[in-house]
N, C-alpha and C positions, 0 to 999 in steps of 0.2 A: 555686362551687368547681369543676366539670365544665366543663373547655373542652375543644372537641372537639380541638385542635391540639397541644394539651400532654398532657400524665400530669399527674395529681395530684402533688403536692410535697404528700410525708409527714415530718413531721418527728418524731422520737423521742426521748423522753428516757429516757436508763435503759438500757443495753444488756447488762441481766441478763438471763437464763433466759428469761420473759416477754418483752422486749424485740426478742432476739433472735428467738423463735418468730413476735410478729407483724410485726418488720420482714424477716423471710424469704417471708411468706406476700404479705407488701404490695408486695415489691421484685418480685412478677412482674407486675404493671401501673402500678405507683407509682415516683416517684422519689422513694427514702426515703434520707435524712440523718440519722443517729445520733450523737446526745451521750452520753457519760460522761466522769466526771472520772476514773477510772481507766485510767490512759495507756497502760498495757502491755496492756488489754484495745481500749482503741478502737485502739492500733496496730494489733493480730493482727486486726481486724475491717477493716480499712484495707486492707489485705496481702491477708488470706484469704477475705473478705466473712462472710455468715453461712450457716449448715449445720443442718437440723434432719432429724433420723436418719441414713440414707447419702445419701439425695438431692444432689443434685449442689452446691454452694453459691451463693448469689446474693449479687453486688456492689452493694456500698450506700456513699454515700459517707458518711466521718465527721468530724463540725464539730470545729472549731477552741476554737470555743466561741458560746455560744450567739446571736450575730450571726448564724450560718451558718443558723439555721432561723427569721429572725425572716417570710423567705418563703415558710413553708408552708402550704399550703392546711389544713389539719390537724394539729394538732399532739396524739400520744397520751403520755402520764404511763404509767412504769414505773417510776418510781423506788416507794421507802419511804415510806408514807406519815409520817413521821418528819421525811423529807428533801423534803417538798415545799416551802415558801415557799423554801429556801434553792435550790431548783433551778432555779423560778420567778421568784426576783426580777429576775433580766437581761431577763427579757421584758414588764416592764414598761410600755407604751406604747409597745410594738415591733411587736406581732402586728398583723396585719391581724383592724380591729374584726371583723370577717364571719368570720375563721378557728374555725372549735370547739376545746376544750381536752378532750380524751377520757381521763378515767381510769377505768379499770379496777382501781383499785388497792385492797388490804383495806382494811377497817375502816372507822369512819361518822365524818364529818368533812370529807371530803378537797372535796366542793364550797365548804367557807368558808376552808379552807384559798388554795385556788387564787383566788377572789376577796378574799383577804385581801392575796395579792401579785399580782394583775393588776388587782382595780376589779370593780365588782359588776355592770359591764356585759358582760364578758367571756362569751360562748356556752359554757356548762359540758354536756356530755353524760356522764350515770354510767353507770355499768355493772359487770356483773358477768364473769366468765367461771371456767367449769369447764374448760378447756384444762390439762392438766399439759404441766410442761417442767423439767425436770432435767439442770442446766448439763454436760455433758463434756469442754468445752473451751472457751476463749475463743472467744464467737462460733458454738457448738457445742453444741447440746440434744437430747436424747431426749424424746420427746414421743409418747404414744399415739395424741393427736390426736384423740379421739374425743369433745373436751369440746365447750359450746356457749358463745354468748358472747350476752348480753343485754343493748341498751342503750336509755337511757330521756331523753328533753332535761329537760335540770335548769332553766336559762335558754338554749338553742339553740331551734330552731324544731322543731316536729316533720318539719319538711322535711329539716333539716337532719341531724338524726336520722338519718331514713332516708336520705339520702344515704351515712351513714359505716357504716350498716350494706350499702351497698349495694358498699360498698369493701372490705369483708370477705369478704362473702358472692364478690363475683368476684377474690377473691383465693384462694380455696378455702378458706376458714372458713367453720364454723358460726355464723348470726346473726341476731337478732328484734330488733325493735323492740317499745318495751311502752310504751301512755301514763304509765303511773304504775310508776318503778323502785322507790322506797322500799319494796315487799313481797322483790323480789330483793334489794336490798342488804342488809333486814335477815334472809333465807333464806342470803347468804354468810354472815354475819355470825355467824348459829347454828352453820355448819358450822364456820370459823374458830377462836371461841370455842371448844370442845369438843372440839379436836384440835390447833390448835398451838398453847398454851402445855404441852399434855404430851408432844408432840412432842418440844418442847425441853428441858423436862423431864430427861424419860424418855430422851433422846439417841434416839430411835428413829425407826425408815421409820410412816407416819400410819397404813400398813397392819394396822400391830402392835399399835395401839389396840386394836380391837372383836374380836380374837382375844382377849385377856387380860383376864380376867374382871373385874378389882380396875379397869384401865385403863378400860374400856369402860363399867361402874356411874358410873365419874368424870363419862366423857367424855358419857354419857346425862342425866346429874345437870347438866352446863355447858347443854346444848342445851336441855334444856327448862327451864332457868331465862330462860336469853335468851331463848327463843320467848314466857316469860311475860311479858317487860318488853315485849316485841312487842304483845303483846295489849293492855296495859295503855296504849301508847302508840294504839291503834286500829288496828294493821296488821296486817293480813290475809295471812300468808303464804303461799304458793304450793306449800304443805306437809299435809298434815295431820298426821302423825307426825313430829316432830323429829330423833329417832334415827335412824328408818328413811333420811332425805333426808343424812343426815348421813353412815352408814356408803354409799349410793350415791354420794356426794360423793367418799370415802375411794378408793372401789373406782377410782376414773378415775386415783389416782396412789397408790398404794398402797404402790409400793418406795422413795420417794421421803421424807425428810425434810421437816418443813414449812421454809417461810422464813423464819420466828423462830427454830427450829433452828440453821440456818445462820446465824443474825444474831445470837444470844448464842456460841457456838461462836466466831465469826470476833471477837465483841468490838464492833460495831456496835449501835446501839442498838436496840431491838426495837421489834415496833409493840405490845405489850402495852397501851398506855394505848388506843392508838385500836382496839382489837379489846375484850379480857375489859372492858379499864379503862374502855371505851363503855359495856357493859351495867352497869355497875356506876352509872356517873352517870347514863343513865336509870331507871336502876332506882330511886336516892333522889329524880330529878323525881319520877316515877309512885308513891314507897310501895311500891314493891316489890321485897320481899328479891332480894339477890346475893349470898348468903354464898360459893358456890363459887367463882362467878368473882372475887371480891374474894381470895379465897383465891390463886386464880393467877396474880394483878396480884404478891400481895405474894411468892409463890415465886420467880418470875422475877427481880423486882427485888434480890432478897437475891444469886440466884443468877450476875446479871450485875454487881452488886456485889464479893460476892466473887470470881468470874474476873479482875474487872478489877484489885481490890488480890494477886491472886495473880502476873499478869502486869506491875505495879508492881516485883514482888523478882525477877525473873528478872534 
């Protein structure tokens, strides 16, 4: 992947909130290519490149459609984890065998997803990241920047691993490599769980949580339920308090709405099944209770229900 005469060729899918923060950070040593199907957002991205705070903005180019990155040295996942075989299936016996597929994206699933539409040979790198970014305009995020970004090879090499970690980190991102990601994925997974399905909920900034008393008993009740299926599964999280990892989770973006928020709100489908709706079918493998989070599978779903037959009568 590292030729000394080229830049790496980054290819992105997803030029949300996330998308845009790390194809801003990657376009100062990478030649980065961004896909979205939403046209009036990859034009404004096309025209005005991308911007994360006032910083000055960087030019990136944007595919046509997904032929345009079947040449990337790397290829990162920012879409919904919801939307991934449908984002993935053009790439098909496109990518170069040797390319990694890097997601970063919520919820646990998203490696059989990805080999479920590329072939179970495909170099899969997971990971996590506590990076906040809060859309302001197409192409245009606020970002504290103060989060960290953890990745682990699912099927990539540990070479290779470090490699993409090493495309971060001199990109000016925070970045580790870890041999075994499954304790960080199910550590997001705890935070996820216990803050955004009440997020979207509750219409509120994630901040608002662990301020309000009734909210915060909830959101303590979600995490340490998942941290049990955690246990009961043998993983060791990178935690020892639930809550505590949880409201520090909170604090890195804390004015900000979660993105199932935004995804019931806009009428998009939520990741609900692959976040609460996760611990809830590990928790019947393992025998062990999910009553809350089964509780916020079935809130949301009523609640995305109903908005949708309500914007049916408009």
């Amino acid at each position: 992947m590292a030729r000394s005469a080229e830049r790496p060729r980054i290819g992105i899918v997803g030029a949300g909130a996330m998308g845009t923060l790390f194809g801003f950070h990657l376009a100062a040593h990478c030649d980065v290519t961004m896909l979205d199907d939403n046209v009036q957002l990859a034009r404004t991205v096309e025209r005005q490149g991308l911007q994360v705070n006032q910083e000055p903005p960087r030019k990136v180019a944007v595919a046509r459609n997904a032929r345009d990155l079947y040449g990337s040295h790397v290829l990162f996942l920012f879409v919904k984890a919801v939307d991934t075989l449908r984002a993935l299936r053009a790439f098909a016996g496109e990518l170069d065998p040797a390319a990694p597929v890097v997601s970063l994206q919520n919820g646990i699933g998203n490696e059989g997803a990805i080999k479920t539409a590329l072939g179970g040979a495909v170099p899969v790198i997971l990971g996590i990241t506590t990076e906040s970014s809060q859309t302001v305009g197409p192409g245009h995020v606020r970002s504290s920047e103060q989060g960290n970004t953890i990745v682990g090879s699912a099927t990539a090499s540990p070479t290779t691993a470090r490699t993409v970690t090493e495309l971060l980190t001199h990109s000016g991102l925070r970045a580790s490599v870890v041999h075994d990601i499954r304790p960080h994925l199910w550590g997001k997974l705890v935070a996820n769980a216990a803050v955004n399905a009440l997020s979207a909920l509750l219409d509120c900034e994630a901040g608002a949580i662990p301020r309000d008393p009734n909210a915060a008993r909830l959101a303590e009740a979600l995490a340490e339920e998942t941290a049990n299926v955690a246990a009961a599964l043998k993983i060791s999280l990178p935690f020892v308090n639930p809550w505590q990892y949880v409201t520090e989770v909170v604090a890195l973006g804390a004015d900000a709405k979660s993105s199932m928020a935004y995804d019931v709100e806009s009428g998009h489908p939520s990741e609900i099944d692959h976040i609460n709706g996760a611990v809830v079918a590990f928790g019947r493998r393992t025998g062990t209770p999910t009553p809350y989070n089964e509780a916020m599978v079935r809130l949301v779903k009523a609640r995305e229900a109903l908005l949708a037959r309500s914007r049916l009568r408009l």
